[in-house]
C-alpha positions in Angstrom: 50.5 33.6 -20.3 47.3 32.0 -18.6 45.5 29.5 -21.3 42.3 31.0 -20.9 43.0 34.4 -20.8 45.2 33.7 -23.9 42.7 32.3 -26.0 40.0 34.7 -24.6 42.0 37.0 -26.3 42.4 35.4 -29.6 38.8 35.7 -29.8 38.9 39.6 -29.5 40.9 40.2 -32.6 39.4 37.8 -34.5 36.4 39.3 -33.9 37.5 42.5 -34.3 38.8 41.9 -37.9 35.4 40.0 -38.7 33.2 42.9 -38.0 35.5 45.2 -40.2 35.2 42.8 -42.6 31.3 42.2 -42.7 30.2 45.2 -42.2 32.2 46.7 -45.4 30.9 44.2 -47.0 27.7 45.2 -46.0 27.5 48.6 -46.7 29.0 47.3 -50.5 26.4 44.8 -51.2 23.5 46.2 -49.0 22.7 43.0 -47.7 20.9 42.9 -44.5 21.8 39.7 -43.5 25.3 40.3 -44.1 24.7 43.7 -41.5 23.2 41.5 -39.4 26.2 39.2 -39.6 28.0 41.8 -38.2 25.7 43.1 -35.4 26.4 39.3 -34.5 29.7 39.3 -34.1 29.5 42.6 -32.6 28.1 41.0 -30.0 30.3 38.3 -29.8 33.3 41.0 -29.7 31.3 42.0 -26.5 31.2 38.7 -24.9 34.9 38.0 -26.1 35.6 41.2 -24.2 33.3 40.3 -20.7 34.9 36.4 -21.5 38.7 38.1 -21.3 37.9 40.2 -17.8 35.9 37.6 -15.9 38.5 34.9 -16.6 41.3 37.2 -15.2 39.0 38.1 -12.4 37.8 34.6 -11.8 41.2 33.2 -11.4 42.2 35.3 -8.5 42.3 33.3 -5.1 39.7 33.9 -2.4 40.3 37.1 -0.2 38.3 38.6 3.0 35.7 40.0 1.0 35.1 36.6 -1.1 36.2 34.0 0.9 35.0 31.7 -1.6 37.0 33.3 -4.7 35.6 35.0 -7.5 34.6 31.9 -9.5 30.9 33.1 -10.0 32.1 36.2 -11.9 32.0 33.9 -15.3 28.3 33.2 -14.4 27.3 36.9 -14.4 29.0 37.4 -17.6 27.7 34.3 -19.3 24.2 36.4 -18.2 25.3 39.5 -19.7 26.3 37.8 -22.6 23.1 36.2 -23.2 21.2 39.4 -23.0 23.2 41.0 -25.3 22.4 38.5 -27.8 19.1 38.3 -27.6 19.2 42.1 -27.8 21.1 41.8 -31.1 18.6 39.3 -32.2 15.1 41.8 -32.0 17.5 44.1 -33.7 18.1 42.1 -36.6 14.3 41.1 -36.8 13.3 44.9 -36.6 15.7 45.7 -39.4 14.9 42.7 -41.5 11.1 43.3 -41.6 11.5 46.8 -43.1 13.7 45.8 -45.7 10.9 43.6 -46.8 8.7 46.5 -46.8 11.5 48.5 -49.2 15.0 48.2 -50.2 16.5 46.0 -52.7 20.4 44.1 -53.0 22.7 44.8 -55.2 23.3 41.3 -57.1 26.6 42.6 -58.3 27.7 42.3 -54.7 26.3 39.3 -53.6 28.9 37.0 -54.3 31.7 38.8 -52.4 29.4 38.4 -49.8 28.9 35.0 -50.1 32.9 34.9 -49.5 33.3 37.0 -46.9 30.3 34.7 -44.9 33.3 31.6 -46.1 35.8 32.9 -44.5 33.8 34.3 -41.4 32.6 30.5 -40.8 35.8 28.7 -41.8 38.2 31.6 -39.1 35.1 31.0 -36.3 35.5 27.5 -36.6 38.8 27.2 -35.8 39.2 29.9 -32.8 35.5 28.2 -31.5 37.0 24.7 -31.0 40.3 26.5 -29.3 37.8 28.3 -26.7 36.0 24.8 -26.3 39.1 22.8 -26.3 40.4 25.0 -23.5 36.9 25.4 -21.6 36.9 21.8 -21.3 40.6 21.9 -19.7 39.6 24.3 -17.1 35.9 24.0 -16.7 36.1 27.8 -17.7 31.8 28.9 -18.4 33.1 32.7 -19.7 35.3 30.6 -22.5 32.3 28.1 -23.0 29.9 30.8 -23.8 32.3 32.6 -26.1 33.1 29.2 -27.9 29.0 28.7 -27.9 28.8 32.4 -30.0 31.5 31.5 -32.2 30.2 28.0 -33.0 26.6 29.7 -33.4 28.2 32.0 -35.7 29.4 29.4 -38.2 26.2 28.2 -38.8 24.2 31.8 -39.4 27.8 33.1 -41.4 26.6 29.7 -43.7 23.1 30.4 -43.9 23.3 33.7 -44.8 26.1 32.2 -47.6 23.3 30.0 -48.7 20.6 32.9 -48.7 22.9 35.2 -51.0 23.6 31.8 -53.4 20.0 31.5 -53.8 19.7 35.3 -54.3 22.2 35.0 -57.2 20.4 32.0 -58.6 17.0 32.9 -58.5 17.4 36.6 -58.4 14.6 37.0 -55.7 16.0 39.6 -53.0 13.4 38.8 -50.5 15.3 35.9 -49.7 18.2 37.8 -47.9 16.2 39.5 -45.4 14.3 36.4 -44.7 17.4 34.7 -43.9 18.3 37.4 -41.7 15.3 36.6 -39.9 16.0 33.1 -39.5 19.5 33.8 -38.3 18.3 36.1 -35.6 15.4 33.1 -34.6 18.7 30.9 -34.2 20.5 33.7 -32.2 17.1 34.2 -29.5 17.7 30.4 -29.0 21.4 30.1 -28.6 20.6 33.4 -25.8 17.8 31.3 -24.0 20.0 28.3 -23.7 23.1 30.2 -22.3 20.9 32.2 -20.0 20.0 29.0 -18.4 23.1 27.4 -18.0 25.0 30.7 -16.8 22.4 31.8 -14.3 21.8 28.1 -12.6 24.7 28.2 -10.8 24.3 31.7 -9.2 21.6 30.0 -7.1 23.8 27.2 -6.0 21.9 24.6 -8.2 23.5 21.2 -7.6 25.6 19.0 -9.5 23.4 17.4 -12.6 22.7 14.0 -11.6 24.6 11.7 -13.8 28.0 14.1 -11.9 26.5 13.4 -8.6 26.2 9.2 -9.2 29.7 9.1 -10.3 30.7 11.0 -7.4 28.6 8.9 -4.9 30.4 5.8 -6.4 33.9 7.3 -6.3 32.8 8.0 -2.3 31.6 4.6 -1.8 35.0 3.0 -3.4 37.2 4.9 -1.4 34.9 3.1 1.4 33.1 6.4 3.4 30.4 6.4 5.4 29.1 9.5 4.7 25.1 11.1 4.2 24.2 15.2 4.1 25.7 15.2 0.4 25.4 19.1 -0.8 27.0 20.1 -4.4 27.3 23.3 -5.9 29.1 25.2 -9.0 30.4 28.6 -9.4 32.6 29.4 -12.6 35.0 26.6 -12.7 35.1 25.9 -9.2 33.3 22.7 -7.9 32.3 22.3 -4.4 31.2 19.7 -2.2 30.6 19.6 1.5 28.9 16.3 3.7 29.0 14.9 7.1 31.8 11.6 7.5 31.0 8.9 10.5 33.7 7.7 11.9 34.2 4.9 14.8 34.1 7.4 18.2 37.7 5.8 19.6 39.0 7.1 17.1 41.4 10.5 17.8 41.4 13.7 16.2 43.8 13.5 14.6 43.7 10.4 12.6 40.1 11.5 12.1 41.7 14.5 10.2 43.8 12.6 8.7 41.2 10.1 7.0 39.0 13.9 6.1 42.2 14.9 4.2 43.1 11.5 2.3 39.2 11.3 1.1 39.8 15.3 0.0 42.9 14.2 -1.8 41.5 11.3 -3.8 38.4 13.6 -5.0 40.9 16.3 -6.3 42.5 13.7 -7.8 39.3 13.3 -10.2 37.5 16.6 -9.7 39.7 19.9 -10.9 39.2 22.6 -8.9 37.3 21.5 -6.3 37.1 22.4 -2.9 35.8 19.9 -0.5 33.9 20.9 3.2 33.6 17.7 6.0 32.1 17.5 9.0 32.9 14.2 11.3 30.3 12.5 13.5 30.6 9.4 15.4 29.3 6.5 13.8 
């Protein structure tokens, strides 16, 4: 089975079996955060889901009606995603601010709560850094934004841990929907900073500039004279296109041959990259 669509899918169920878990846990204890936990990976169930589909879709090779392969689908489902969760976020502010107004947490409950946010963060810690380590492998942006959920989920899964412990401490009950709050504040941010990375490459934004300096050094070792440098991103596909001088005695065919070594030596650094050169005499 493909890497990424087998991990994409490891995500699913164990999202799946954290929402069952939360929101029982939940409706037991009362605890708004805890139901906001679980809105949260909701959510991420969804963007597990659009993750699973828009790697299987982006791997499929260019065809007549996308000659240039179906890499950007990840991109519009990283954009989905981040909607979603900043959806999920107003939702947990809106429910948070009338439990303030009224309602009150049973302390009986609290610390199974508090367990159940454990195990959440310790089970979406170790399927976040799967998603990452394979993202990294295959420049996948669908698997990045699931791992980014995940990850993000850890940290609100402990908060909202911490908010119950000081609920059972102090006995002040106010402090869970505040929490809430704060973990929904976290989840706007997390939606703002994957909107922008997952919609910059649907308008062919270039390579960030530390990628395009170590690429204009790899051209300059390998000894081309080249200029019209043009870099773009969709998915996990790279691409690249520029204009090559060389000497005007020289045939076509050697020329084509030089165009195809310098394409080889980039693919030898850059995965998935497809690579557009036009000659001109020098």
């Amino acid at each position: 089975m493909n890497a990424k669509v087998s991990v994409a899918r490891l995500s699913i169920i164990s999202n799946t079996a954290l929402i069952i878990l939360k929101t029982a846990t939940g409706i037991i204890s009362g605890s708004v955060s805890i139901i906001s936990e679980a809105i949260h990976s909701s959510m991420d169930l969804i963007a597990a889901l659009i993750a699973f589909f828009s790697v299987k879709v982006s791997d499929n090779p260019p065809d007549s009606r996308h000659p240039y392969g179906h890499g950007k689908v990840e991109n519009i489902s990283g954009v989905i995603e981040a909607m979603l969760i900043f959806i999920a976020a107003i939702w947990i502010i809106w429910e948070a601010v009338k439990k303030i107004k009224g309602g009150a947490v049973e302390l009986e409950s609290v610390g199974l709560g508090s367990i159940v946010m454990l195990i959440s963060a310790l089970v979406n810690t170790y399927v976040s850094m799967r998603l990452y380590k394979v993202a990294r492998e295959t420049g996948s942006v669908a698997l990045e934004a699931d791992a980014l959920h995940l990850k993000t989920d850890v940290y609100t899964s402990l908060g909202v841990a911490a908010g119950l412990g000081l609920i059972i401490v102090t006995g002040i009950e106010w402090f869970d929907p505040v929490v809430a709050i704060l973990v929904a504040i976290f989840i706007i941010f997390e939606s703002f900073q994957l909107l922008k990375k997952a919609f910059s490459p649907l308008l062919d934004t270039a390579w960030k500039d530390d990628e395009i300096n170590e690429l204009e050094i790899k051209l300059k070792d390998l000894g081309v004279n080249y200029h019209e440098l043009r870099t773009r991103v969709a998915g996990n596909y790279l691409f690249i296109d520029l204009h090559i001088q060389i000497p005007e005695a020289v045939s076509v065919g050697d020329a084509h041959r030089y165009c195809d070594k310098v394409e080889d030596e980039l693919k030898k650094v850059y995965k998935n990259l497809n690579v557009t050169i036009h000659v001109e005499p020098s």
